[in-house]
Structures are given as C-alpha cells and as structure tokens.
C-alpha positions as CSV (number, residue, x, y, z in Angstrom):
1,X,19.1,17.6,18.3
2,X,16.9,20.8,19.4
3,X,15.5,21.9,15.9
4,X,16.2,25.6,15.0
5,X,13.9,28.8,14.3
6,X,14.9,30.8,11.0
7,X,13.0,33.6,10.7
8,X,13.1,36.3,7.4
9,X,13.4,39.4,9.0
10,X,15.3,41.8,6.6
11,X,11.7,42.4,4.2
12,X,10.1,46.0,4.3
13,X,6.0,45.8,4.2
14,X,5.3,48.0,1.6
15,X,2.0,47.8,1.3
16,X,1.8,48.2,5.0
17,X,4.1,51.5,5.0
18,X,7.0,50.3,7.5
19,X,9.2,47.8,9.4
20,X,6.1,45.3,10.6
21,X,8.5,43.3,12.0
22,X,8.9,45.9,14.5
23,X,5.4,47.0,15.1
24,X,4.0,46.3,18.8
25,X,0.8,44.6,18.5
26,X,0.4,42.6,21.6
27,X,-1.2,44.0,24.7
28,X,2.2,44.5,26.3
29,X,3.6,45.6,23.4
30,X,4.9,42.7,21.9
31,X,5.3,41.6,18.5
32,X,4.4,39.0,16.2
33,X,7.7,37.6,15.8
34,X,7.7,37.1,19.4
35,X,4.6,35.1,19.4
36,X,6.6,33.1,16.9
37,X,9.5,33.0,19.5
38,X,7.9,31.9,22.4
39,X,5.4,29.1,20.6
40,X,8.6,27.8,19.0
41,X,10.6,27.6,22.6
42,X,7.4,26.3,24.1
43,X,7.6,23.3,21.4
44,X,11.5,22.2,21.7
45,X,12.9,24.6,19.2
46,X,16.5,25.1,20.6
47,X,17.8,28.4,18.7
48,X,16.7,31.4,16.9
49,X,18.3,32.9,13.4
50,X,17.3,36.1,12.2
51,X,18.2,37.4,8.7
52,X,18.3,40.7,8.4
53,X,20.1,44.0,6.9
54,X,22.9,45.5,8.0
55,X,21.1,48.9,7.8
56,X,18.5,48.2,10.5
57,X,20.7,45.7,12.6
58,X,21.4,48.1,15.5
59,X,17.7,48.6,15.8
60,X,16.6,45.4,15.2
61,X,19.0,44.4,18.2
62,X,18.1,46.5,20.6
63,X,14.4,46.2,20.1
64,X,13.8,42.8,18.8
65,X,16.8,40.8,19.3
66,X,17.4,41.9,23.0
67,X,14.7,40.5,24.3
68,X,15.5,36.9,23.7
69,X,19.0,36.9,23.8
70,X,19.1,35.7,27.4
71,X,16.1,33.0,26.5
72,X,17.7,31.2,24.2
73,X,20.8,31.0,21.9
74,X,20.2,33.6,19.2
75,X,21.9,34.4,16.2
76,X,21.8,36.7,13.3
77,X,21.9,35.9,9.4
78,X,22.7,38.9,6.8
79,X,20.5,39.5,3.4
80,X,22.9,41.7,1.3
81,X,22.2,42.1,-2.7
82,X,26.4,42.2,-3.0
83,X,26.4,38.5,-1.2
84,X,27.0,36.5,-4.7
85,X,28.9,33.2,-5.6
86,X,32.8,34.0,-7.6
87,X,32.0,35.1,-11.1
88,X,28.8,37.4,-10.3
89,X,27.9,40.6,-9.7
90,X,25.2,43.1,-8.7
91,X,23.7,44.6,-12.5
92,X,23.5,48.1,-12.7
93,X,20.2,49.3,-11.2
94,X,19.7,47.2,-9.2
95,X,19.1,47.9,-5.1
96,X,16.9,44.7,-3.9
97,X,18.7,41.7,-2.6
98,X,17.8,38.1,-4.4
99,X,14.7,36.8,-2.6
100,X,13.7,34.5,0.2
101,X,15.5,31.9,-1.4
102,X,19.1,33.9,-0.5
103,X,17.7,35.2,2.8
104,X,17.8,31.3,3.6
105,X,20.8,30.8,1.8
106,X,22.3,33.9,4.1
107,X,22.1,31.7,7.3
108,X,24.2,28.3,6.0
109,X,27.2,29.0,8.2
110,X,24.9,29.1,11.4
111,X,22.3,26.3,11.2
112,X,23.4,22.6,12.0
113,X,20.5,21.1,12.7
114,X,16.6,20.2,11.0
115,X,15.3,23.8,10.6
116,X,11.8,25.6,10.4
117,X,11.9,29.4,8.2
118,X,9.1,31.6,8.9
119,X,8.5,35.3,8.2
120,X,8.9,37.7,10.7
121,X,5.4,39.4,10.4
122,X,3.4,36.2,10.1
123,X,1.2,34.7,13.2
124,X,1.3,30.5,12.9
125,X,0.1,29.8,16.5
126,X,0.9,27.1,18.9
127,X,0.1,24.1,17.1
128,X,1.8,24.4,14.0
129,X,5.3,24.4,15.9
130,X,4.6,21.8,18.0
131,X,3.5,19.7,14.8
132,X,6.4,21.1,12.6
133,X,9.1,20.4,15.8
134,X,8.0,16.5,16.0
135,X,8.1,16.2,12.4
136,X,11.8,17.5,12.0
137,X,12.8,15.2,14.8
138,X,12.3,12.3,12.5
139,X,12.2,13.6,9.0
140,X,14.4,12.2,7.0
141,X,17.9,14.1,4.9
142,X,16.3,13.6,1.7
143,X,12.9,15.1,2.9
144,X,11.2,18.2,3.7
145,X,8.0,19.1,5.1
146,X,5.4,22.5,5.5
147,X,2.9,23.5,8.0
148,X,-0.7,23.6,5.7
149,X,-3.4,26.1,6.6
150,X,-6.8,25.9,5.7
151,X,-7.8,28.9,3.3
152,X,-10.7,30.2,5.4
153,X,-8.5,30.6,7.7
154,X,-5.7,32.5,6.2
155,X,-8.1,35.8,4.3
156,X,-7.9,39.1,5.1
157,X,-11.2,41.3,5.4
158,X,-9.8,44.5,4.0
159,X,-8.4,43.5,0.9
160,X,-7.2,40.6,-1.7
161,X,-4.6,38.1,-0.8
162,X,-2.7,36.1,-2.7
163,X,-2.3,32.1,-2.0
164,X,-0.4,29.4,-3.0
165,X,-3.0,26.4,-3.0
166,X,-1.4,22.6,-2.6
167,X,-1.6,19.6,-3.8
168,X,-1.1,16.5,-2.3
169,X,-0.7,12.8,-3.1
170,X,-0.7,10.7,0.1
171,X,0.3,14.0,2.3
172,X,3.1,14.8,0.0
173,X,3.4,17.7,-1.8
174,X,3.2,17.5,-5.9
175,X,2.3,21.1,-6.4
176,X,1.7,24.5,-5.9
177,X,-1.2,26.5,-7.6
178,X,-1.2,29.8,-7.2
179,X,-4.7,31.9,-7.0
180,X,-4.5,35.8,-7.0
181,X,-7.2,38.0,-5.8
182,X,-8.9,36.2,-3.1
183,X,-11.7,37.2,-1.1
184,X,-14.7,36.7,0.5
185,X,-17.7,38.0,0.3
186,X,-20.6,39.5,2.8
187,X,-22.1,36.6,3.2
188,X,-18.8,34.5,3.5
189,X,-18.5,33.0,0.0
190,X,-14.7,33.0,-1.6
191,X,-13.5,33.2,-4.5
192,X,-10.7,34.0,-6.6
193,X,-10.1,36.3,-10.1
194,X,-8.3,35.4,-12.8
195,X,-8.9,36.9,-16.3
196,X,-12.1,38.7,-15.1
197,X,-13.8,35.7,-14.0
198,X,-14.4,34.7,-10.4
199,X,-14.3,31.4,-9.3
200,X,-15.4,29.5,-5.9
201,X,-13.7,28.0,-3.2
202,X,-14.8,25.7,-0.7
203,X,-12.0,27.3,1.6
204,X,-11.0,24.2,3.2
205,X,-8.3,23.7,0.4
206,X,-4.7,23.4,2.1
207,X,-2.4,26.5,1.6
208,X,1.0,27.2,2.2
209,X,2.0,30.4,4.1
210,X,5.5,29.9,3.6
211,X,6.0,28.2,6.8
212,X,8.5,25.2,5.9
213,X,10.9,22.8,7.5
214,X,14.4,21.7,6.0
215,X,17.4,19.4,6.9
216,X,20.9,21.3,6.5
217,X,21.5,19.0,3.9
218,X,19.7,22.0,1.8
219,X,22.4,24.4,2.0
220,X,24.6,22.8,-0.5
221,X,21.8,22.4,-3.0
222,X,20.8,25.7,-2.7
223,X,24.1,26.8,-3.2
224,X,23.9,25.1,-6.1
225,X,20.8,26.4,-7.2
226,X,21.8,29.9,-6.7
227,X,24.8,29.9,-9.0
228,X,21.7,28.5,-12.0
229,X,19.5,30.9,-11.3
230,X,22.4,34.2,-11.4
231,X,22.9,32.7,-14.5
232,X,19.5,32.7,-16.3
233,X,18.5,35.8,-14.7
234,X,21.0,37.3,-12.4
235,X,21.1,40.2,-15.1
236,X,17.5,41.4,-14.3
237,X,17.2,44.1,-12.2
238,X,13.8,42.7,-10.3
239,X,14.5,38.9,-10.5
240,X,14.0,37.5,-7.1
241,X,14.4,33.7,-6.2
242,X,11.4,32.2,-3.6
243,X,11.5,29.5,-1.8
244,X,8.4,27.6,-3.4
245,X,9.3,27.7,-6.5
246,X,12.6,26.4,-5.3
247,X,10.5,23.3,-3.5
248,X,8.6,23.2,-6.5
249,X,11.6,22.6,-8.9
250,X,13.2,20.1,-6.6
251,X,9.9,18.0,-6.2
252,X,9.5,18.0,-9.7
253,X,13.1,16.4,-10.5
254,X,12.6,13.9,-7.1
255,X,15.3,16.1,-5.4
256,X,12.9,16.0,-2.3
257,X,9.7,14.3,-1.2
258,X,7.8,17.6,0.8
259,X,5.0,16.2,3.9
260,X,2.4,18.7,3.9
261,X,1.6,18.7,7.9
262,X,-2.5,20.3,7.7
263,X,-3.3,22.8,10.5
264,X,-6.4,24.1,11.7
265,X,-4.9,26.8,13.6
266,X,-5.8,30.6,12.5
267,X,-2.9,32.1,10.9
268,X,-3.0,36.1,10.4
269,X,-0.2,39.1,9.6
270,X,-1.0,42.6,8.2
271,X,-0.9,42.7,5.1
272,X,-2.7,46.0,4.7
273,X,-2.5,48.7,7.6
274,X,-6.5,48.3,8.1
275,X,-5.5,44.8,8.8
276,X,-3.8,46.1,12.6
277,X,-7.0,46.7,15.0
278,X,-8.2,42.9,14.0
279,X,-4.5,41.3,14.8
280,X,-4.9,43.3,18.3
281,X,-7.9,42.4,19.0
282,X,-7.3,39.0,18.4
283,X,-4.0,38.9,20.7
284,X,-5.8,40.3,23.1
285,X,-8.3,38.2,23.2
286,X,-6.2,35.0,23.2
287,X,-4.5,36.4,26.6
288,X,-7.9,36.8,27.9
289,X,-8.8,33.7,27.3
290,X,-5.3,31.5,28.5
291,X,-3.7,30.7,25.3
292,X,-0.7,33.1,26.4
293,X,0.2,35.1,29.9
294,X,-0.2,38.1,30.8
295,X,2.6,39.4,29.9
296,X,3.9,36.8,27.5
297,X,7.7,37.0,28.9
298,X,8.2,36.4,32.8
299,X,10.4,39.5,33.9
C-alpha cells in the first residue's frame, strides 16, 4: 500500500507574525508545504491529510488545498480544543487545542495505511521522503521510524533554535536530549546555553525535526494515551501533548522500537521573519540549478 502524507497544518507562527503555512516563498509563488507535496508524490506517497482549524479551512482550501486536490487524493483532519474522549472537558481559560500529539490523533478516521507526519512550514527535501517511503513499506506494526538531520544543517542565522538531539543504539532510537539556545558563531563554531554556560557541538550530531513515520496501529494507543495524559494534566490551561515525548514514553516501556533513518539533506523553515529572504533564495536557487521545474506544478 501507497504510504500516506500527514501534515500539521492548523499551528499559528508566532514568532514569525502569521499563517506560514500560507506564505508564498517559491519563485512561482509556491509554498513550503508544497515542496513537501510534490517530493512526497515524487517518492510513492499515495495521499495527503491536512489537520487544520475549522476557522481558516475555507482559506486554507482554496489557497492551499486546491491546488492538489486533482494530483492526488487529499483529505482534511480537524484540531479543535473541544475534541476530548467521554468524561472530559475543556478547563476554563483555556483557548489552545492539546498539541501535536491530538493534531495526529485528529486524523485516525482517515489514514489506513503506514504514515509519515510533518509540519506544514518545514522544508525536508527530496531525499528524506524517498528514504522515509521505502522504510514504511517494510517497517514493521510494532515499529516506528524518523528522518535524522544533521545539526549543521538544521541552524538558523538570525536567531537561537531549539533541538531535540538523538540517541541511538544500533540505529534505533533510545532518547531524546533536548539543547535550547543554539547557535553558531562568526566563524561557524556551535554551541548551546544552558544555565549560563555554553557548550560545543561538533554539529554532526543527529537531530530530529519532528519528521516521523507510524503504522496505524498508533491510533489506538494514542487514544489511549490521550485519555492518561487529560487526566494528569487535562486541567492546566497551557498543557500541550508532543509527539516526542510521546515516542519517548513508548520507547522507554518497549511499546515501540523507533529506526532513526540519518539524512544529509538541508532542512530549513522560518522560524523568525529575518529567516524569509534566505528560504527564497535558496528555492530559487535549487530551480536554477534542476532540483525542481520551473514552475514546480505542470499546468
């Protein structure tokens, strides 16, 4: 079976001051996620979900979802902070939905197959599907896998990033570490804060950009896990449930063995607004050069 694409769509950037998964960035004004889209068609991926809110959906279909509708069988997924198991409900206060672990949770009734989730704002290149789609042919029910950058690879140069760091045993996954305030320097030297002190990296080390791949089977443990997690902190009014620490939880209790599948393709997003002029430069130079046509979609 075709593998599908699940891609976290219903985020607002903050940081960046708007809808990024929206933003034209390509020379023919395309956009990230569509970079996403046709790698992942290009590598054997057979259907698209998108989860996003109902209060941009009309947009998001007209300007996002439109354009692929009549590539390839597409379907949408809804985030919504009222979507709870019997028994719970939203606590007073509080307007965010649950986390990406709910935005993949949001899509159970629509995905049958092995299944890669992505953000919508991120750029993975080429490769990483192509690896991630062979790997979910074969990979087992009771495994899981993620696409592995290399930290040089992954910085921004107008600001700290954040990065989840892993470690391996034999190419599985046994941990996450998670290093705040990265950056490098002039002269290209990284390191990371914590408490004050900085610290080096090689910047070779394996990361994880939140670019994973499931079998279905996860839907009824995550329905599981949801109802645990309402109950310790479904109260709160900013508790949100993520994905890693999900993986990291069902690692640690042998629940799932995770493949790390190490990439030496560039990943970038925009993090930060100064981060735009470098992401369309670099699309623009990758069309120059072959890696995509001119424009990306055949009309």
């Amino acid at each position: 079976m075709q593998p599908t694409l699940l891609i976290m769509a219903a985020g607002m950037g903050s940081r960046y001051g708007g809808l990024k998964q929206m933003d034209p960035l390509g020379p023919g004004g395309e956009t990230l996620l569509e970079y996403s889209i046709h790698d992942a068609m290009a590598a054997g991926f057979g259907k698209v979900v998108f989860v996003i809110r109902r209060d941009f959906e009309e947009a998001f279909r007209q300007q996002v979802g439109s354009r692929f509708e009549h590539r390839i069988p597409v379907d949408y997924a809804f985030q919504s902070l009222h979507d709870l198991p019997a028994g719970f409900s939203v606590p007073e206060g509080r307007s965010k939905p649950w986390g990406t672990g709910q935005a993949v949770l949001a899509s159970r009734n629509l995905i049958a197959t092995p299944f890669a989730v992505q953000n919508a704002d991120d750029f993975y290149g080429a490769d990483a599907y192509l690896t991630l789609a062979r790997h979910l042919a074969d990979m087992p029910a009771g495994e899981s896998c993620m696409v592995g950058y290399r930290l040089r690879n992954t910085l921004s140069p107008h600001g700290f990033v954040s990065r989840g760091v892993c470690q391996t045993r034999n190419g599985y996954l046994t941990g996450i570490a998670e290093r705040q305030k990265i950056e490098a320097d002039s002269e290209g030297t990284i390191h990371y804060f914590e408490a004050g002190n900085a610290h080096a990296m090689a910047g070779g080390e394996i990361c994880s950009m939140n670019f994973w791949g499931f079998h279905p089977t996860l839907f009824d443990r995550l329905e599981d896990r949801f109802i645990a997690f309402l109950g310790a902190k479904g109260g709160e009014q900013k508790s949100e449930w993520y994905i890693p620490d999900i993986v990291d939880d069902m690692v640690a209790k042998g629940e799932t063995r995770v493949q790390v599948l190490e990439c030496d393709s560039r990943w970038f997003g925009v993090t930060y607004p100064e981060d735009r002029p470098a992401v369309v430069s670099a699309l623009e130079a990758m069309h120059r050069g072959g890696t995509y046509p001119t424009p990306l979609w055949e009309r």
